[in-house]
N, C-alpha and C positions, 0 to 999 in steps of 0.2 A: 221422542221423549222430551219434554219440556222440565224446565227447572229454573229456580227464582235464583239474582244476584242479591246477595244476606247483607248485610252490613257486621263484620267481629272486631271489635276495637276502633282503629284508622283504617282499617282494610274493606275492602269487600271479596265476597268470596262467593264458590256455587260447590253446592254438593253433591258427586255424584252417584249414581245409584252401583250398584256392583255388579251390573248384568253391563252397563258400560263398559267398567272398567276391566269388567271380564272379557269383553269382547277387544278392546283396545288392547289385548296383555297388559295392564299397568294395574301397580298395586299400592295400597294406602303406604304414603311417607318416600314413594320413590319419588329424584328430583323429575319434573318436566321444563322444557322448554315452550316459552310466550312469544309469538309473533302476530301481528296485525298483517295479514296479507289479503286486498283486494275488501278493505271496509269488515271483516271477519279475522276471528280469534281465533288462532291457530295452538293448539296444545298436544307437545309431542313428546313423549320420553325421551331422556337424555342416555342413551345406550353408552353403557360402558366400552372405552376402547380394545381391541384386541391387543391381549397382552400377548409380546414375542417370548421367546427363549432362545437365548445366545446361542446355542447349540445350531439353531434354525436358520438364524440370520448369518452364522459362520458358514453354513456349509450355501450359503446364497453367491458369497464371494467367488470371483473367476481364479481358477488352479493357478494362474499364474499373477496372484494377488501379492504385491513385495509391500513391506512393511517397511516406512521410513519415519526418520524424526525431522520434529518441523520447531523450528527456535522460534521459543516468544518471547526473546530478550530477557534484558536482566530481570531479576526480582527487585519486586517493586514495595513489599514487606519482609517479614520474616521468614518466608518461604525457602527451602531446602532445597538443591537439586543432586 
């Protein structure tokens, strides 16, 4: 499939048809990612990272995980301890 670089304001731009975009999973207004690799334009969805749950990452810790306090020195504003 072929498609023309536009000129919109200071930008240039291309528009994709939705049978692309349908095939790429990507959808109008999501961010992507611009790379130049190998003289060609590379455009890729920026996937959201996996978000954890504390619950998850606690029970990751070894059973004989001990909990200590680590001194950052004085306060160096009006900080509380």
């Amino acid at each position: 499939m072929e498609t023309k670089i536009q000129k919109w304001g200071n930008s240039q731009g291309l528009r994709f048809p939705t049978a692309i975009l349908k095939e790429a999973d990507m959808r109008i207004g999501e961010t992507v990612e611009l790379k130049v690799r190998n003289g060609n334009i590379v455009i890729r969805p920026v996937r959201l990272r996996k978000k954890y749950k504390l619950e998850d990452l606690l029970a990751r810790l070894p059973e004989n995980y001990k909990l200590s306090e680590v001194e950052w020195g004085k306060a160096s504003g009006r900080e509380e301890w």
